[in-house]
C-alpha positions in Angstrom: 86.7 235.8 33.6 86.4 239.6 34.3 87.2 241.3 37.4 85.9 244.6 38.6 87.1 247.4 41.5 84.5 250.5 42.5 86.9 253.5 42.4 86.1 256.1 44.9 87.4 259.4 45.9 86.8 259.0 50.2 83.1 258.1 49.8 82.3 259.4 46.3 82.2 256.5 43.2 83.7 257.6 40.3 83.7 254.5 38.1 85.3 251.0 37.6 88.7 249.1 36.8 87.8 246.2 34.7 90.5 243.0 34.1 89.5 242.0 30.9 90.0 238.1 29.8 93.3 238.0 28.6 95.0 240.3 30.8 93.6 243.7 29.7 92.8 246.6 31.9 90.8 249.5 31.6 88.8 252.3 34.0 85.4 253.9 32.7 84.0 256.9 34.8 80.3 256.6 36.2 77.4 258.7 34.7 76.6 260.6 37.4 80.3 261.2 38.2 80.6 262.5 34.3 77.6 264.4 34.3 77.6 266.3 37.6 79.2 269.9 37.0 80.6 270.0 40.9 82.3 266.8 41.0 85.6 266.5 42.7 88.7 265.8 40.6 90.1 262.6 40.0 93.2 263.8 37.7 94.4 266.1 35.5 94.9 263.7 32.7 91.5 263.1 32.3 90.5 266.5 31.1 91.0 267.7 27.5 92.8 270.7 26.5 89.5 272.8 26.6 88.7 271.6 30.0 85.9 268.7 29.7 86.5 265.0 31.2 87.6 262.4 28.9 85.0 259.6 29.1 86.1 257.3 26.5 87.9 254.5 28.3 91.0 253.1 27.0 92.5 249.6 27.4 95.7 248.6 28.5 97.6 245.7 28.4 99.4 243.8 31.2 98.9 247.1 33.4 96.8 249.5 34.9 96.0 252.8 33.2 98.8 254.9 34.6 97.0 257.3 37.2 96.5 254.0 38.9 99.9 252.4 37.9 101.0 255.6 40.1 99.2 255.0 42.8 101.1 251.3 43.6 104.6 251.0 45.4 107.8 250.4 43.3 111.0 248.4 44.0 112.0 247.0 47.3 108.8 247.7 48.8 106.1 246.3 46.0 108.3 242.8 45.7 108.0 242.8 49.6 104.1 243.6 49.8 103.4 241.4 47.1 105.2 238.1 48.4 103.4 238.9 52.0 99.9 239.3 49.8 100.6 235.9 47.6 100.5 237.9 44.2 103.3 239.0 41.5 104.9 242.2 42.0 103.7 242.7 38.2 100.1 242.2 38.9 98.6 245.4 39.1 95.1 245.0 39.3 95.6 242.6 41.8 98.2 245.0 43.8 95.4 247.4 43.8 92.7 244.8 45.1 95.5 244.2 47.9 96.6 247.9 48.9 93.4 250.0 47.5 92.1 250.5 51.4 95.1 252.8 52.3 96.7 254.2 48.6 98.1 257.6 48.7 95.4 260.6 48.0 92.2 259.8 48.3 91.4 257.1 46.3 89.9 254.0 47.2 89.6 250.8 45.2 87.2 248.1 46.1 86.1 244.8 44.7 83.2 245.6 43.0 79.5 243.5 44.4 79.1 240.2 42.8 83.1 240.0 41.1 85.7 238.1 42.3 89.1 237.9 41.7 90.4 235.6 39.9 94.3 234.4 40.2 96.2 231.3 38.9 96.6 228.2 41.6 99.6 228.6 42.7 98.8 232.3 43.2 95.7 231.3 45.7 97.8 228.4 47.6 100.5 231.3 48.2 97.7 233.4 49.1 96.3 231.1 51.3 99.8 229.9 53.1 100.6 233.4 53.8 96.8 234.3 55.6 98.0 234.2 59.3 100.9 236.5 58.5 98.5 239.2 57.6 99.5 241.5 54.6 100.8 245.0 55.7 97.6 246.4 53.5 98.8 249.8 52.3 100.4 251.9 49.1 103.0 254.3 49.2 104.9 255.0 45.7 108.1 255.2 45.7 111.3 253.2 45.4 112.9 254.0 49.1 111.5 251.4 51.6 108.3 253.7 53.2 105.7 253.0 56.0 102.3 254.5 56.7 102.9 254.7 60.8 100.9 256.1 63.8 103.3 258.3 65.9 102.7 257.4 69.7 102.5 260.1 72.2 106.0 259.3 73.6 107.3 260.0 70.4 107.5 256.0 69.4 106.2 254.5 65.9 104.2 251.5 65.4 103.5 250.4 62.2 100.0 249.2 62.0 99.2 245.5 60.9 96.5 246.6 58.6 98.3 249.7 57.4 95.4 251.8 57.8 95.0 254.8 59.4 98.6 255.8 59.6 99.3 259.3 59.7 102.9 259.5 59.4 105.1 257.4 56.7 108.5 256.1 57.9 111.4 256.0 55.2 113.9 253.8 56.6 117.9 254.0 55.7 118.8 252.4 52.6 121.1 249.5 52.2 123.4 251.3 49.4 124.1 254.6 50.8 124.9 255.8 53.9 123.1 258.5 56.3 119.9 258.9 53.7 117.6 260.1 56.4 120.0 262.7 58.0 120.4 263.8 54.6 116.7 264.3 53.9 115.9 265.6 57.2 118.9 268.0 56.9 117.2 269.2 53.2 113.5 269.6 54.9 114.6 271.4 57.6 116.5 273.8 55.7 113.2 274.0 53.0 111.4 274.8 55.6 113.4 277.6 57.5 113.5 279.2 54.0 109.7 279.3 53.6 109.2 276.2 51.2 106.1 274.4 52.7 107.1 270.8 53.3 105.5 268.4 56.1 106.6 267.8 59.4 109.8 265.3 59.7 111.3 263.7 62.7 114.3 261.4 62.9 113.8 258.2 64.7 115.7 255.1 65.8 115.1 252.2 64.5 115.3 250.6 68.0 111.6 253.1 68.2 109.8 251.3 65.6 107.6 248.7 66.4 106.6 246.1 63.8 109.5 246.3 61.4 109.8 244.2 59.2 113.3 242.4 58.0 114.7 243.8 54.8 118.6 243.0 55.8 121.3 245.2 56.4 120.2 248.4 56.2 123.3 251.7 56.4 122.1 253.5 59.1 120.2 253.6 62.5 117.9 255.8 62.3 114.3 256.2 60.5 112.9 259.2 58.9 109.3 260.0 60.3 107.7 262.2 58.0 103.5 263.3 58.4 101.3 262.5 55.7 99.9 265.9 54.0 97.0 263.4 52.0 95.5 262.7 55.5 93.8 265.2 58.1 94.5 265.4 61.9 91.3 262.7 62.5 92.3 260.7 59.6 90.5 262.2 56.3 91.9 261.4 52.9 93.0 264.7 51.3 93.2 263.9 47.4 96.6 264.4 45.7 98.2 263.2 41.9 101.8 262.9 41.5 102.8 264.8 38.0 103.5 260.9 36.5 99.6 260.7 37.1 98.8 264.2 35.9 101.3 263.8 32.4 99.7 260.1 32.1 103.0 258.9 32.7 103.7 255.2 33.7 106.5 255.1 37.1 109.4 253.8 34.9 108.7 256.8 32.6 109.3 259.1 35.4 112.5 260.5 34.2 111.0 260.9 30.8 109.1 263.2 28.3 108.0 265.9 30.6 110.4 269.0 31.3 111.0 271.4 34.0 109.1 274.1 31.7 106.0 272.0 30.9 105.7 271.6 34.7 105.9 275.7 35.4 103.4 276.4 32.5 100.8 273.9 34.2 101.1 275.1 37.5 101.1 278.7 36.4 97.6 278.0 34.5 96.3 276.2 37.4 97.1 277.7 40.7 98.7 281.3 39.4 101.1 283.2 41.4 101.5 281.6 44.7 101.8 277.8 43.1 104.3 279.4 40.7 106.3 281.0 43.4 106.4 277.9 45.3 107.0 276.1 42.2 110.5 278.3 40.9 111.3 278.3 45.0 111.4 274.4 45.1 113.5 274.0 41.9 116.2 276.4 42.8 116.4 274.6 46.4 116.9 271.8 44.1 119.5 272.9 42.1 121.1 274.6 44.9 121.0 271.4 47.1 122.5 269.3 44.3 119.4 266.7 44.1 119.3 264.8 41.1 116.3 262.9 42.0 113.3 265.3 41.7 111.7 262.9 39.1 107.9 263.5 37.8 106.9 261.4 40.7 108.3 263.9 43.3 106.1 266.9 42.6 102.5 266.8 43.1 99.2 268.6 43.5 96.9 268.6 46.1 93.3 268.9 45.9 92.3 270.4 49.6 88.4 271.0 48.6 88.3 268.5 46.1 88.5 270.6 43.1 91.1 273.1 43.5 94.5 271.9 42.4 97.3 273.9 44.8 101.3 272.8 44.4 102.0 269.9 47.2 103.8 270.3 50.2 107.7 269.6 49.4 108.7 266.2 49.7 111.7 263.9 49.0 114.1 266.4 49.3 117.6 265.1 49.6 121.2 265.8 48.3 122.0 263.1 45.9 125.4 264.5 44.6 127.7 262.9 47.7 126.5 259.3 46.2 126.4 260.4 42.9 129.4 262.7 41.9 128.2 265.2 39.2 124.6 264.0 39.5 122.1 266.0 36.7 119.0 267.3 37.2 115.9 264.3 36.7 114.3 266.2 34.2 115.4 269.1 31.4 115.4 272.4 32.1 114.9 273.7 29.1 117.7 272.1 27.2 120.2 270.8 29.6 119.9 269.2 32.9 123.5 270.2 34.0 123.1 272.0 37.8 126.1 274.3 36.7 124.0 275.8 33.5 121.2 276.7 35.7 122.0 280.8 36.3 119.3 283.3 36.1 119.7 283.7 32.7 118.5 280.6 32.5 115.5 281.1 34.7 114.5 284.2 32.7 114.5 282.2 29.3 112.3 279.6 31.4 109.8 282.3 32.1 109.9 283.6 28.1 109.4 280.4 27.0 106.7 279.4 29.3 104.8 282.4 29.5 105.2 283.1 33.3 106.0 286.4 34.6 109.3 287.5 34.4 110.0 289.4 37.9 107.8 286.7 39.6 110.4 284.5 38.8 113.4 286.1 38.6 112.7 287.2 42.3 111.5 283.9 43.5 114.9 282.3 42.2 117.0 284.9 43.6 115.9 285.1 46.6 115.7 281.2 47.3 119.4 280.9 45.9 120.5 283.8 48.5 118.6 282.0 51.5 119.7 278.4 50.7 123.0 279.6 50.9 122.5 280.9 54.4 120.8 278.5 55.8 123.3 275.7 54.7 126.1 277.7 56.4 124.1 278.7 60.0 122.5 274.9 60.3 124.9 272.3 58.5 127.1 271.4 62.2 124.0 270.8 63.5 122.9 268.2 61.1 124.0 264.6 62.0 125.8 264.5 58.4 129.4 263.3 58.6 132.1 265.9 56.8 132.8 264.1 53.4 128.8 264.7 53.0 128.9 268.6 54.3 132.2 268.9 51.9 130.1 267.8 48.9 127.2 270.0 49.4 129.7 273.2 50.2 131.8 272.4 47.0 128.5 271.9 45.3 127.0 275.2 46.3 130.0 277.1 45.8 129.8 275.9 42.1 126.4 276.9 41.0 126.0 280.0 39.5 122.5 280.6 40.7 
């Protein structure tokens, strides 16, 4: 039996996912979506080298092409959403029939008129046992447990039955590691005073949150709140693509295959000098700040008209060397991924090698290295980070040659 989603971007069709008997998945674009000149992007990984869409669909086994692979949670929080919608966590098409009101950007994923979705028995009994408990109906990727949330006036978060319309996602303290959202509000703040555009963050107590569910123990008290950039201030989907979805990458792959470089020559070509700027800024915060974790799934770009690919908002920013002593870099820079190779020298053979300009660079990394350093030092006693964490980062800082 085949199964069929409408794919939009907000109200626009674009095409169809179609489960194939036997378990196969593929997406074909519509004909007036292909055809029309001033249609609004749906990813970089469906355009050829030379610029035209790539209509030819192409099946895939047991998943989801990978722009929409990207699109569904990972971890923790997919296993969770999942049991809550009476589906396997390795179902994709069915995650997507389940979270594709509320997924991150501005897709939208629909059952298609006249389909329905087909699912083994004891699929539908779970399904139908878990109906009063009302799935939390929304997508963000990611391993860390997140939220969509709507931020009350008195500063309180609520997290929505339906999961849509949230405007804020809540990442709450993880149950390996200690102080997690102190440590990410402590690197977004400082991003921020430094000129790096990242969203709005607040730091919450749990006791604020409404609706939370039970995931155990968790090592800490307090919630990151941080405001969605894919969403408007009267709740308008603002289309954005992870770099996993622009590289055609599936999530576990996100560590793999793509390099530091390929990511500076794409956003050169695409959004020239201020994307590149922005671009060499964020990855010297990152070396600077010691985070091992900026994975192809943590960089993005966002499509504000539609069409016009600008480098995200930063996002995800945290220190990962106190938890991980001597942690490397997530992807290469040019041939290593050790923090302590990653001098100017190295910056200026990133810019030969990529074809980017050489002072744009060179200045861009200089400059961000100088500032991080600052900023650290005037705002880290006023971070709610304990001083084995602040010792790592100092020692860490005072290492890099940057």
């Amino acid at each position: 039996m085949t199964s069929v989603l409408d794919i939009f971007l907000n109200e626009r069709r674009v095409g169809v996912l179609t489960l194939l008997p036997g378990g196969r998945n593929l997406f074909s674009f519509d004909e007036s979506y292909a055809d029309d000149p001033k249609r609004p992007v749906l990813s970089q990984s469906y355009f050829s080298a030379e610029g035209d869409l790539l209509t030819p669909p192409k099946a895939y086994s047991g998943k989801v092409p990978p722009f929409f692979s990207n699109l569904l949670p990972e971890g923790h929080l997919r296993a969770y959403l999942a049991e809550r919608g009476g589906i396997k966590p390795t179902h994709e098409f069915y995650l997507l029939y389940l979270l594709g009101e509320d997924l991150p950007g501005a897709v939208i994923a629909k059952p298609a008129k006249g389909f329905s979705l087909p699912r083994k028995k004891e699929e539908q009994e779970r399904s139908e046992s878990k109906e009063a408990e009302q799935p939390l109906r929304f997508s963000l990727a990611g391993v860390q447990l997140k939220f969509s949330a709507l931020m009350a006036r008195n500063g309180g978060l609520t997290i929505p039955a339906s999961g849509m319309g949230g405007n804020w996602i809540v990442k709450l303290p993880s149950p390996a590691y200690d102080n997690i959202p102190e440590n990410e509000y402590a690197m977004m703040h400082m991003a921020a005073e430094i000129g790096i555009p990242v969203p709005e963050t607040k730091l919450v107590p749990l006791s604020d949150i409404v609706g939370l569910p039970d995931f155990g123990k968790l090592r800490g008290k307090q919630a990151l709140a941080v405001k969605r950039f894919d969403r408007t201030e009267d709740g308008k989907r603002i289309h954005i693509e992870d770099f996993a979805q622009v590289y055609s990458v599936f999530p576990e792959k996100k560590y793999e295959g793509v390099s530091f470089t390929n990511i500076a020559g794409m956003v050169w070509t695409l959004t020239g000098e201020e994307g590149l700027r922005d671009f060499i800024r964020h990855l010297a915060f990152t070396i600077l700040t010691g985070n091992g974790d900026m994975h192809l799934k943590n960089w993005s770009f966002i499509y504000r008209d539609g069409r016009t690919p600008e480098l995200s908002p930063a996002y995800d920013l945290v220190s990962t060397i106190p938890y991980i002593p001597g942690d490397k870099l997530a992807l290469k820079f040019l041939n290593t991924k050790d923090m302590m190779l990653c001098d100017l020298q190295l910056f200026e053979k990133l810019a030969e090698k990529a074809g980017l300009p050489k002072k744009l660079v060179l200045d861009a990394a200089g400059e961000t290295a100088e500032k991080t350093r600052e900023a650290w030092k005037k705002n880290k006693a006023h971070y709610a980070l304990p001083s084995e964490i602040e010792e790592v980062i100092d020692g860490h800082m005072s290492s890099v040659v940057l």
